[in-house]
ZAMARGU-4260 file (C-alpha; in steps of 0.2 Angstrom, whole numbers, plus 5000, padded with zeros to 4 digits):
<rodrens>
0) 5845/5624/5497 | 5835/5620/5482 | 5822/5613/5490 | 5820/5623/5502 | 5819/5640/5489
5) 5807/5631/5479 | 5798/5628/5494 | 5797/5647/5498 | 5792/5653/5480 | 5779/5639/5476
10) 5766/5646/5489 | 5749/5656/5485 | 5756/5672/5496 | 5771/5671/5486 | 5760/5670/5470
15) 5751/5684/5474 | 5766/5695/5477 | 5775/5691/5461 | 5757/5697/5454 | 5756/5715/5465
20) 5776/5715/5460 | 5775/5713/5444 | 5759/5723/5440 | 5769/5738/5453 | 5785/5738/5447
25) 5783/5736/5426 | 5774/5751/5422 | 5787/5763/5430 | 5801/5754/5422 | 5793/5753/5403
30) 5784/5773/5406 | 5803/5779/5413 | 5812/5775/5400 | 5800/5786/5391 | 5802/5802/5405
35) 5785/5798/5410 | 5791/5792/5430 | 5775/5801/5438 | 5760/5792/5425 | 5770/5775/5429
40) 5772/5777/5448 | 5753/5782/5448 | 5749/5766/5434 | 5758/5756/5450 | 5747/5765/5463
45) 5734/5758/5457 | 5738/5743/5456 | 5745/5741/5472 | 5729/5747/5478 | 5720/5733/5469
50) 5730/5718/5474 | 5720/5716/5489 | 5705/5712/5483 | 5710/5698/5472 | 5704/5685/5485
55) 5702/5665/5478 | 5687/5658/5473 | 5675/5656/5461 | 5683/5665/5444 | 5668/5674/5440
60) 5666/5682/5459 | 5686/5685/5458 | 5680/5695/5440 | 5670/5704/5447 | 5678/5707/5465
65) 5693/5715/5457 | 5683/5727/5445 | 5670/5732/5456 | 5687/5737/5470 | 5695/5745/5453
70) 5679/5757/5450 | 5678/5761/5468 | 5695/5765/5470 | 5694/5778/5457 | 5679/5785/5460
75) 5684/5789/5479 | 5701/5795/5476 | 5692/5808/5463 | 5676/5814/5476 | 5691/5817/5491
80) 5701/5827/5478 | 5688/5837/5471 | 5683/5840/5490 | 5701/5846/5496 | 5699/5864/5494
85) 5680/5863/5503 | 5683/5859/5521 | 5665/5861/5526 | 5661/5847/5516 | 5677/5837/5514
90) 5677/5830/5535 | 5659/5824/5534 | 5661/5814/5516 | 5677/5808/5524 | 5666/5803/5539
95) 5652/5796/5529 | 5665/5786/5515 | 5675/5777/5529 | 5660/5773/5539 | 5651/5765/5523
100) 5666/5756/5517 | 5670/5749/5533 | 5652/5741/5536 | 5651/5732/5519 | 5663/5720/5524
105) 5646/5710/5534 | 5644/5705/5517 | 5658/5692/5520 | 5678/5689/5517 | 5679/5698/5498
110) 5669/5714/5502 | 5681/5714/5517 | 5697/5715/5507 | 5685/5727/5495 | 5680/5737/5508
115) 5700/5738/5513 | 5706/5745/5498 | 5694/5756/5498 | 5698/5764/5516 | 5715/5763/5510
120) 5713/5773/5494 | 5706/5785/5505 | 5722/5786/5514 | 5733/5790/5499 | 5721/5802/5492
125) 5728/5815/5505 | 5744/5812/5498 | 5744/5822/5484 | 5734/5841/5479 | 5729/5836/5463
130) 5713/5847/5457 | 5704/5848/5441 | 5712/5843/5425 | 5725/5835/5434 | 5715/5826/5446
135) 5704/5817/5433 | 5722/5810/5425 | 5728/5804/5440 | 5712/5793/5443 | 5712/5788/5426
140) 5731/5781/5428 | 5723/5773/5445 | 5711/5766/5435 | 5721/5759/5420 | 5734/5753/5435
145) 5720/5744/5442 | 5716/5737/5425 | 5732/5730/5423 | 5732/5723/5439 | 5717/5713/5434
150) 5726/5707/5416 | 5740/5701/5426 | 5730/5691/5438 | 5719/5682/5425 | 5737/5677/5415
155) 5742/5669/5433 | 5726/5661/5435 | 5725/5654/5418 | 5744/5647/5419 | 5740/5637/5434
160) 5721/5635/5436 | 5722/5623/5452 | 5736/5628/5459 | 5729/5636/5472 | 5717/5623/5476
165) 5731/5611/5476 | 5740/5622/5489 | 5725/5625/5501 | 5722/5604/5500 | 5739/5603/5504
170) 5739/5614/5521 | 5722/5606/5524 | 5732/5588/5523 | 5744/5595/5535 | 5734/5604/5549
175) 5724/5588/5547 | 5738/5576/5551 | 5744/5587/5565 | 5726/5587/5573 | 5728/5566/5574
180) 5749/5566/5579 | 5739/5574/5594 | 5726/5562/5594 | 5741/5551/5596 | 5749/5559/5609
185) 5735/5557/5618 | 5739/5537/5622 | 5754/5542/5631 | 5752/5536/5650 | 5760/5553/5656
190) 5754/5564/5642 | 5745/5582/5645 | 5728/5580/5640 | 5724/5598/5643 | 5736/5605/5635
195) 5736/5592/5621 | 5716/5596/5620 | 5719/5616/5620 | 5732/5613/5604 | 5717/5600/5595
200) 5704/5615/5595 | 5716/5630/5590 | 5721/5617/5573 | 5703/5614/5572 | 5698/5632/5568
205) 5713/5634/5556 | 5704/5617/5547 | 5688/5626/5548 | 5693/5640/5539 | 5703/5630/5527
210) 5688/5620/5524 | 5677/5634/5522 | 5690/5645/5506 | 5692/5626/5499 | 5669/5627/5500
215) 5670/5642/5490 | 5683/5636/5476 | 5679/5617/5472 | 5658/5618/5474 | 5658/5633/5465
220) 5668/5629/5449 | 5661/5611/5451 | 5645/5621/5449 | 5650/5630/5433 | 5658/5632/5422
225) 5677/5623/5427 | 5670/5605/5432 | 5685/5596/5425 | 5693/5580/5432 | 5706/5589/5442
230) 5692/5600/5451 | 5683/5584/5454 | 5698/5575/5459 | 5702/5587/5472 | 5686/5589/5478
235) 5685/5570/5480 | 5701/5573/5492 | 5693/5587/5500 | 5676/5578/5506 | 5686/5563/5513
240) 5696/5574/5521 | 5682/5581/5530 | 5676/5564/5534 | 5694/5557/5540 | 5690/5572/5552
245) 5673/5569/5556 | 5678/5550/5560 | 5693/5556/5573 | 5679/5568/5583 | 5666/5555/5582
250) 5678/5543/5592 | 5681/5548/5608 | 5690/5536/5619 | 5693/5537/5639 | 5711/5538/5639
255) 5714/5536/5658 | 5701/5523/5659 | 5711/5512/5642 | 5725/5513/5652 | 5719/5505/5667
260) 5710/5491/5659 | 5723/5486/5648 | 5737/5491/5662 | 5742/5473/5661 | 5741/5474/5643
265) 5755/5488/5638 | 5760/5481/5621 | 5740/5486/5616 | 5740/5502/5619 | 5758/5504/5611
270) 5751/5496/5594 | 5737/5507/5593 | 5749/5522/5594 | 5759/5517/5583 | 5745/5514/5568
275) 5739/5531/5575 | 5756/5540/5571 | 5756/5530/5553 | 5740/5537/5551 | 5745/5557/5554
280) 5765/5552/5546 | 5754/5546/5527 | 5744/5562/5527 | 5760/5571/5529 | 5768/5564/5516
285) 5753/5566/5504 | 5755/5582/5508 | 5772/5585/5504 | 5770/5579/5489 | 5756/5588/5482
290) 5764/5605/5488 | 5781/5599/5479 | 5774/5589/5464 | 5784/5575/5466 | 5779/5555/5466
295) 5770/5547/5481 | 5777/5532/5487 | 5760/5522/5493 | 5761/5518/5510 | 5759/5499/5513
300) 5763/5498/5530 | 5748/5506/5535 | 5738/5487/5534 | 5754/5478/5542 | 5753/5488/5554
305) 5732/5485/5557 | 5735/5466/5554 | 5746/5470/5570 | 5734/5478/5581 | 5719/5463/5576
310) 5732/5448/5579 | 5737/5457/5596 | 5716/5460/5600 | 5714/5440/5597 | 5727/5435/5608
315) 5721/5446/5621 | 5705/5437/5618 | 5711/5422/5620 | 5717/5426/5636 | 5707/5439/5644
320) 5689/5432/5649 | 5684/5452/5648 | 5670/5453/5634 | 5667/5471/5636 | 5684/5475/5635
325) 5686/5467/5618 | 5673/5477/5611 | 5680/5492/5614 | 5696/5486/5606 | 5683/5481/5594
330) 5679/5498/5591 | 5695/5508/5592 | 5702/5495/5576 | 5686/5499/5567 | 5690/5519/5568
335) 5708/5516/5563 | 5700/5504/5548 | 5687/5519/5542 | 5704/5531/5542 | 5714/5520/5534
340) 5700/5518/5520 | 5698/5534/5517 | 5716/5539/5515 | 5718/5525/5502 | 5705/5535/5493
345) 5715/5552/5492 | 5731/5541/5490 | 5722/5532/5474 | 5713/5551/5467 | 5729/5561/5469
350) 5740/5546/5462 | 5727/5546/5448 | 5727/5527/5450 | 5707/5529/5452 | 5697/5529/5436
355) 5687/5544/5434 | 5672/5537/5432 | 5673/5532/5447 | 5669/5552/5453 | 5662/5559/5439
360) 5645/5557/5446 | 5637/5577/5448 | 5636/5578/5465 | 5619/5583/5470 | 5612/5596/5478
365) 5630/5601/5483 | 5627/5619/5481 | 5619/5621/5497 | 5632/5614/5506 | 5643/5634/5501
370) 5640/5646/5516 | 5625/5656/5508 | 5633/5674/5503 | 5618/5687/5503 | 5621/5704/5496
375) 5604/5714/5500 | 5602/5730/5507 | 5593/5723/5522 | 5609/5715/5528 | 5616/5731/5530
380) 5601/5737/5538 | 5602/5726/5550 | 5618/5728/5556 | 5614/5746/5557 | 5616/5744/5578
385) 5627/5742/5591 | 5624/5724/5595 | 5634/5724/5577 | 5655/5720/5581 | 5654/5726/5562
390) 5644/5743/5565 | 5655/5748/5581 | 5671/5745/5572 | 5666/5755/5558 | 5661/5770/5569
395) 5675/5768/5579 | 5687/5767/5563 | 5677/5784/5555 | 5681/5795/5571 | 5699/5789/5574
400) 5703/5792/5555 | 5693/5809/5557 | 5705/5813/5572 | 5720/5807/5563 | 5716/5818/5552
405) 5714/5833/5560 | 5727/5833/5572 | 5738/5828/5560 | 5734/5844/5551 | 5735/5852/5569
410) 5752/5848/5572 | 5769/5848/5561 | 5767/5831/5553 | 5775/5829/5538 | 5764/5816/5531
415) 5746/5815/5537 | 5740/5799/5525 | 5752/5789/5534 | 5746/5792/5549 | 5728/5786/5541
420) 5736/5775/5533 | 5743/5766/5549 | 5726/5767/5556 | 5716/5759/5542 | 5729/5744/5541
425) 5732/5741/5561 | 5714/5745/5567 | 5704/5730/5569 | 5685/5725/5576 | 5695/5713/5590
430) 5705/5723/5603 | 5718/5707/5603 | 5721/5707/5583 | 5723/5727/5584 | 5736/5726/5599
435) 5746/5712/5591 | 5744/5722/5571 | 5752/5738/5582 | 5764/5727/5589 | 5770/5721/5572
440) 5769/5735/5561 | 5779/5748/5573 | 5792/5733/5577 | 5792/5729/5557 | 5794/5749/5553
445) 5808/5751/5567 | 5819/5737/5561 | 5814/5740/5542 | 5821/5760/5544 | 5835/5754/5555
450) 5841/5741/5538 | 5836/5751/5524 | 5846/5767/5533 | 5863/5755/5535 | 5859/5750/5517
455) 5858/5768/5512 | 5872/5774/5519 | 5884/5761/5510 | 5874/5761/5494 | 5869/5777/5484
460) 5868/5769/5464 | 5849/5768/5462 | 5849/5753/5450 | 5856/5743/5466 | 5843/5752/5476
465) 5830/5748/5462 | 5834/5731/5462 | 5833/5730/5481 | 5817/5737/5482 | 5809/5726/5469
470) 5816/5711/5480 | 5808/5720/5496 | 5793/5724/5488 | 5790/5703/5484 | 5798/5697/5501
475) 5785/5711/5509 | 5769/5706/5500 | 5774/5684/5502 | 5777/5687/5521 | 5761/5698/5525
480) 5750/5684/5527 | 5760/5674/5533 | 5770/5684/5547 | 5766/5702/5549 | 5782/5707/5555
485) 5791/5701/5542 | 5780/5708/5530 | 5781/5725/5539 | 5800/5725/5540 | 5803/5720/5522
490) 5787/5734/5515 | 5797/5747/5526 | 5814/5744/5518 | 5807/5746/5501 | 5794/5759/5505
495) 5813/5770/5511 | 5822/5764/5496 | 5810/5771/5484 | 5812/5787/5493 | 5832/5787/5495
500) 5831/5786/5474 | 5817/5802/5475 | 5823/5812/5488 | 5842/5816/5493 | 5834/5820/5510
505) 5832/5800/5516 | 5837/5803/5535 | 5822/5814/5539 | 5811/5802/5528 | 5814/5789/5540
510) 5809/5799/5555 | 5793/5804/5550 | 5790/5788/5542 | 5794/5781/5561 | 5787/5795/5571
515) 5768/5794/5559 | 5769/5776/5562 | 5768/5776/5581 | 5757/5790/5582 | 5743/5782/5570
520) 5746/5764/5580 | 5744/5772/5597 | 5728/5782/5589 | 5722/5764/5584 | 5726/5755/5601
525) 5715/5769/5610 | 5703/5770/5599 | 5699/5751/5600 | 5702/5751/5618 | 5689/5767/5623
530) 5678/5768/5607 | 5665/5755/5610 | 5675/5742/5612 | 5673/5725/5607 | 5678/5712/5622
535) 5674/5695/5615 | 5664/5691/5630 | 5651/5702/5623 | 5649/5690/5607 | 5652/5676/5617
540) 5636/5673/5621 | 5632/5673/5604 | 5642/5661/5599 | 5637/5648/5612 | 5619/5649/5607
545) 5622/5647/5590 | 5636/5631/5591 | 5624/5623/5607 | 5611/5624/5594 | 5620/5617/5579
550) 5622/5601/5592 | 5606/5601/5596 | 5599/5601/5579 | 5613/5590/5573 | 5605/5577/5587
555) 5588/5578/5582 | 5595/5571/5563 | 5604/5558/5571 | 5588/5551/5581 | 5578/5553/5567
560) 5590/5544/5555 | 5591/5530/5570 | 5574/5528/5570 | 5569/5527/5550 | 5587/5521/5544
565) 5590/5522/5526 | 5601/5534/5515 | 5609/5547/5524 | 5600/5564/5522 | 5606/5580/5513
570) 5597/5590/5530 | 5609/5577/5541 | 5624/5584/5532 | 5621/5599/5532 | 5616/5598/5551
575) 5633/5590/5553 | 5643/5602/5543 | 5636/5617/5553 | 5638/5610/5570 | 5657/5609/5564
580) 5658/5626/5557 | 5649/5634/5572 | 5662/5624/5585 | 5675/5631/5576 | 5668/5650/5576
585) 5666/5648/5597 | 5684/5640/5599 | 5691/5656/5586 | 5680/5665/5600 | 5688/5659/5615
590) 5706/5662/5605 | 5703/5680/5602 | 5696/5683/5621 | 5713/5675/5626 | 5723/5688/5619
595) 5711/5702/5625 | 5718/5711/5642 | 5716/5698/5659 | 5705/5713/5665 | 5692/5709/5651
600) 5693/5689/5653 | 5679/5686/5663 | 5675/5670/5669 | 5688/5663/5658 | 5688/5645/5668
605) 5670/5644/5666 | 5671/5649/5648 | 5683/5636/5643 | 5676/5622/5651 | 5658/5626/5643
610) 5669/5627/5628 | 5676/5610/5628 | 5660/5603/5635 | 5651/5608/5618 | 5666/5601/5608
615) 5663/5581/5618 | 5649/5584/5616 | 5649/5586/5598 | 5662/5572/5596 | 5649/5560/5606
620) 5634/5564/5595 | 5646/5562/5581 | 5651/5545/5586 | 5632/5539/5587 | 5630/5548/5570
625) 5645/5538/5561 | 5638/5523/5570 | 5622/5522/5565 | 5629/5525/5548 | 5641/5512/5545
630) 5632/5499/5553 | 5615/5489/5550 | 5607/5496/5568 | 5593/5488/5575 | 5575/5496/5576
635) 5576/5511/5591 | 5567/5507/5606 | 5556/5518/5617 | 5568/5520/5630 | 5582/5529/5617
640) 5569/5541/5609 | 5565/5546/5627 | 5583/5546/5633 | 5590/5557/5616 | 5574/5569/5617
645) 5580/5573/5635 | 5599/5575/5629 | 5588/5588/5615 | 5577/5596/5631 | 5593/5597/5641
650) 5603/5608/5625 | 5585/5620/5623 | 5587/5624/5642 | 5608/5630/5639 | 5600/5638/5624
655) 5586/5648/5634 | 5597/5650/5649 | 5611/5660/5638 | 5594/5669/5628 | 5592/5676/5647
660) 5575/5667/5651 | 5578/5660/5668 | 5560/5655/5670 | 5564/5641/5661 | 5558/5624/5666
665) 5569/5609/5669 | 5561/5590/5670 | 5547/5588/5679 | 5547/5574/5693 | 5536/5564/5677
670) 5548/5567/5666 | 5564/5562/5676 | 5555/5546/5683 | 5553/5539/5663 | 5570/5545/5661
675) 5576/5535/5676 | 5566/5519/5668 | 5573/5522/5651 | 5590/5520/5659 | 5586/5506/5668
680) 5579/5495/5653 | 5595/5501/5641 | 5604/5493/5656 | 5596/5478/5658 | 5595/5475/5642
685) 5614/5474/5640 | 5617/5467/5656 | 5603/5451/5651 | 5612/5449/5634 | 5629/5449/5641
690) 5625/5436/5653 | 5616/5424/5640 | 5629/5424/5627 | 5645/5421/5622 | 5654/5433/5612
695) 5660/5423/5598 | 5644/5422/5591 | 5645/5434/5577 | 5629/5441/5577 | 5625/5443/5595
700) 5644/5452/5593 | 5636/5463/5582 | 5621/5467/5592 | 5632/5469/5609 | 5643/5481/5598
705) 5626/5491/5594 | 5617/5492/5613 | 5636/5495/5623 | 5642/5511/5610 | 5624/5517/5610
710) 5621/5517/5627 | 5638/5522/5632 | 5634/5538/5619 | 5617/5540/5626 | 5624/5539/5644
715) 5638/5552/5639 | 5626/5564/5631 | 5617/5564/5645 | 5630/5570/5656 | 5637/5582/5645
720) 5618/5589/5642 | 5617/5591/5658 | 5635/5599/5663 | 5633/5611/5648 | 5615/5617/5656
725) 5626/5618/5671 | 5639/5626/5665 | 5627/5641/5656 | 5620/5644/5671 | 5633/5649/5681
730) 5641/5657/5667 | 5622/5671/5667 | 5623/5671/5685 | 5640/5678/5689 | 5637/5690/5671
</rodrens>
């Protein structure tokens, strides 16, 4: 029970509520004792309103995040006010300030949560009539609300500076451990390798954006000002977690193929799964442990178990007159090898049994490896246009708030901001994300009014009911990442509580509450469904272009690293990193069109298999890459330039195709001939040495290890060049 409470309360969501409670709840207790309730309830309003914007990362954007959302939040509060009594001008600025606030989230994640407390402070500044005097007080106490905020965030930060990082490293050890138990599943003979390959891409996107916040923290303050040991440390963890990734792509193995060649052979296979499910089971517990704190027991059986698999590859070769075969056991104990390498590494850095020295090197020219953040105008001028997701969501957000509005003040609705209010937090650019949001927040505001009315009705002391809503508040704000329902249910209860301690008249509270909450999530749900929609296959598109380029430019690196050997490039990684990242934006793609109505899924078929095209193909270019890196590689021939610059030629017309040329030209009869002769000779090559050597000459092992991965990879590529160039085309065609 301990455990598990500790569990619960030592998480960043629940960090950050205890902050929003904390910074909420104080100032209406301290200014009440005083009889000044209303200047410490609008202290907390301001606040609450802030707490959004406080998104990790770098301490001096985090600075100037929340300031800048504490300025604004004032500001707009006071130009709605002062506009209340002037109709004529009160539904255009409305218009204008929800449209504007809406499209500077294309500035990235924290002008997003910026640009959402800014919508929302628009909602609640309809819920009062302040004017004047009065009004100027009120968004002063926003203001100084806001400011405490802020206090109470930097006093959290500064008590645990890394704790964040530790937590996200943590997650990103576990999603990472899942991803290779599923890689393990993947040896059982009967195992679903659909659906096993379905599950691999939806963990990889929540990696990719793991990958992407832990970007942003570590490179940043490794950059500035906070480059201490632990940053460095963790970052050291980080990068080899990428690569413990990187490796399990760039190792593809024929599953159904394995398993006929060493049919005869089962105790193989089984020893391999085993060390795979090690593997996955010592990231695991690495990342128990740094979540709890506790010691980490180092994980020895890891090289019994590999000692296993290369005594029961040399009896095999003892037996088995099948040279090709043992190269690719070969290979498959050379990828467990690399992975259990780098997971000593994180086991030594988080243990701290690594000297520091060892990692205190500056990493160069690191900062380019931070998804570039550009704040100019012409950014928003560019998404000035419905080909924007971002432009049509804020156009369609401005005219469903400015119909909210007015019907609301139409009709006998008690509370008009909570109608904007639902819209502002359900309404989002996806149609799938707003459908599920409206889902959640009606179920959360049903169940939350149906508990906090049983509640009421047994319990009438306030200091219970104060008490209960603090608890509410904290369980609402740690759940609202997490699970949205939750969070809803528990925000409801205490939203109501508060209420049933202001107002004797709770019942029909609830009802409007209820009643406004339904009416501003249907109002969303059309809005999205009618207003310029957004279906994902529209975007689609997009994101194919840009992931089929990122592999294409990621191949070109590759040859050319083949061909002039030496160090590893910083334009290779950064290739490589974005061929990752843009994978992972098409697979969130296909995620979100999933939930979309079957209607708007067109071509879904199609769609995935172009999607999981790109990711083998990826994972084979990968596989060269790592190759060609970790081993001396001899000089590139003629034949593999010619076969790798047809792979390239194959990706440009997928790229052109999806651009909508069609008059694009495939190989000319010249062209295909040399590429037939390339074939050929790689061919020969390896059948000539097979036939002339044996394989326990270790350098000749070497060189057959080089020419059968590399042609197996360039034979691969081929295909998958050529069914992705497929695959776009019929995908235009039938569009």
């Amino acid at each position: 029970m301990i455990q598990l409470f500790k569990k619960t309360t030592d998480t960043t969501n629940f960090a950050n509520a205890a902050k929003a409670t904390i910074s909420c709840v104080l100032p209406v207790i301290v200014l009440a004792q005083f009889d000044h309730f209303t200047e410490g309830f609008a202290l907390a309003i301001g606040a609450l309103l802030t707490f959004p914007s406080d998104v990790p990362g770098s301490l001096s954007h985090k600075i100037k995040g929340i300031l800048l959302a504490v300025f604004l939040i004032a500001t707009t509060t006071w130009l709605l006010g002062s506009m209340q009594t002037y109709p004529v001008l009160l539904y255009p600025i409305l218009l204008v300030l929800v449209f504007f606030f809406s499209m500077i989230s294309v500035y990235g994640y924290r002008a997003n949560m910026i640009s959402f407390v800014c919508l929302i402070a628009i909602t609640l500044a309809f819920s009062h009539s302040y004017s004047g005097k009065e009004l100027m007080v009120h968004c002063g106490y926003l203001f100084l609300g806001g400011l405490f905020y802020f206090l109470v965030s930097m006093i959290f930060y500064f008590l645990r500076p890394h704790r964040y990082v530790e937590l996200q490293i943590s997650e990103c050890l576990k999603l990472t451990s899942q991803y290779l138990k599923l890689r393990g599943d993947l040896w059982n003979a009967d195992a679903d390798r659909t659906k096993i390959t379905e599950n691999q891409l939806e963990i990889q996107v929540k990696i990719n954006d793991i990958h992407e916040n832990l970007r942003e923290s570590l490179i940043r303050n490794t950059l500035h000002s906070s480059n201490s040991d632990e940053n460095r440390k963790m970052l050291l963890v980080f990068t080899n977690l990428m690569e413990i990734l990187e490796i399990a792509l760039s190792f593809a193995f024929n599953h159904n193929e394995l398993h006929q060649k060493f049919d005869g052979h089962p105790k193989i296979l089984q020893t391999y799964q085993h060390l795979a499910y090690n593997i996955a089971a010592t990231l695991e517990k690495l990342s128990a442990s740094l979540e709890s704190h506790e010691p980490y027991l180092h994980n020895n059986s890891l090289f019994s178990d590999l000692a296993n698999l290369e005594t029961i590859i040399n009896e095999y070769q003892a037996e088995a007159n099948a040279s090709q075969n043992v190269l690719i056991l070969k290979n498959m104990k050379h990828y467990a090898e690399k992975q259990i390498e780098k997971i000593k590494i994180i086991e030594q850095a988080l243990t701290g049994s690594m000297n520091t020295e060892e990692f205190n090197k500056k990493h160069k020219e690191i900062e380019k490896f931070l998804t570039p953040q550009n704040y100019r105008l012409r950014t928003l001028v560019e998404n000035m246009s419905f080909s924007s997701t971002v432009f049509r969501h804020s156009l369609r957000l401005s005219l469903t708030i400015l119909a909210g509005f007015i019907i609301g003040k139409l009709l006998p609705f008690q509370n008009v901001y909570w109608i904007l209010l639902t819209i502002v937090v359900i309404m989002r650019p996806g149609y799938g994300l707003t459908k599920q949001r409206s889902f959640q927040r009606i179920f959360g505001t049903i169940l939350g009014g149906f508990i906090a009315f049983a509640v009421l009705y047994f319990v009438r002391n306030n200091y219970i009911l104060g008490a209960l809503s603090v608890i509410a508040m904290l369980l609402g704000y740690a759940y609202s990442v997490k699970d949205y329902k939750i969070g809803a249910t528990f925000v409801t209860i205490y939203v109501i509580f508060i209420y049933g301690m202001l107002t004797p008249n709770v019942t029909q509270v609830i009802q409007y509450r209820i009643l406004d909450t339904l009416f501003g999530g249907g109002l969303a749900f059309l809005g999205n469904y009618f207003l310029w929609p957004s279906w994902e296959i529209l975007n689609l598109n997009n994101y194919l272009i840009k992931s089929i380029e990122a592999n294409r430019d990621y191949l070109k690196e590759i040859t050319v690293f083949y061909n002039q050997k030496g160090d590893v490039t910083t334009a290779y990684k950064l290739r490589r990193k974005q061929a990752f990242i843009e994978l992972g934006n098409l697979m969130a793609s296909f995620q979100r069109m999933k939930q979309e109505p079957k209607s708007k899924q067109k071509q879904m078929t199609k769609v995935y298999k172009l999607v999981v095209h790109n990711h083998t193909l990826l994972t084979s270019a990968a596989s060269l890459g790592t190759y060609v890196q970790s081993h001396k590689t001899t000089e590139a021939s003629a034949a593999f330039n010619i076969v790798a610059n047809t792979v390239i030629r194959n990706l440009d017309l997928a790229i052109a195709t999806l651009h909508g040329k069609r008059n694009a030209h495939s190989l000319s009869d010249d062209e295909k001939e040399r590429l037939d002769l390339s074939f050929s000779e790689l061919k020969n090559i390896r059948a000539r040495e097979l036939k002339s050597h044996s394989i326990d000459d270790s350098g000749f092992q070497l060189k057959m290890e080089e020419a059968q991965l590399v042609i197996d990879q360039l034979i691969w590529l081929i295909n998958l060049s050529e069914s992705v160039l497929k695959a776009t085309t019929l995908l235009h065609e039938k569009a």
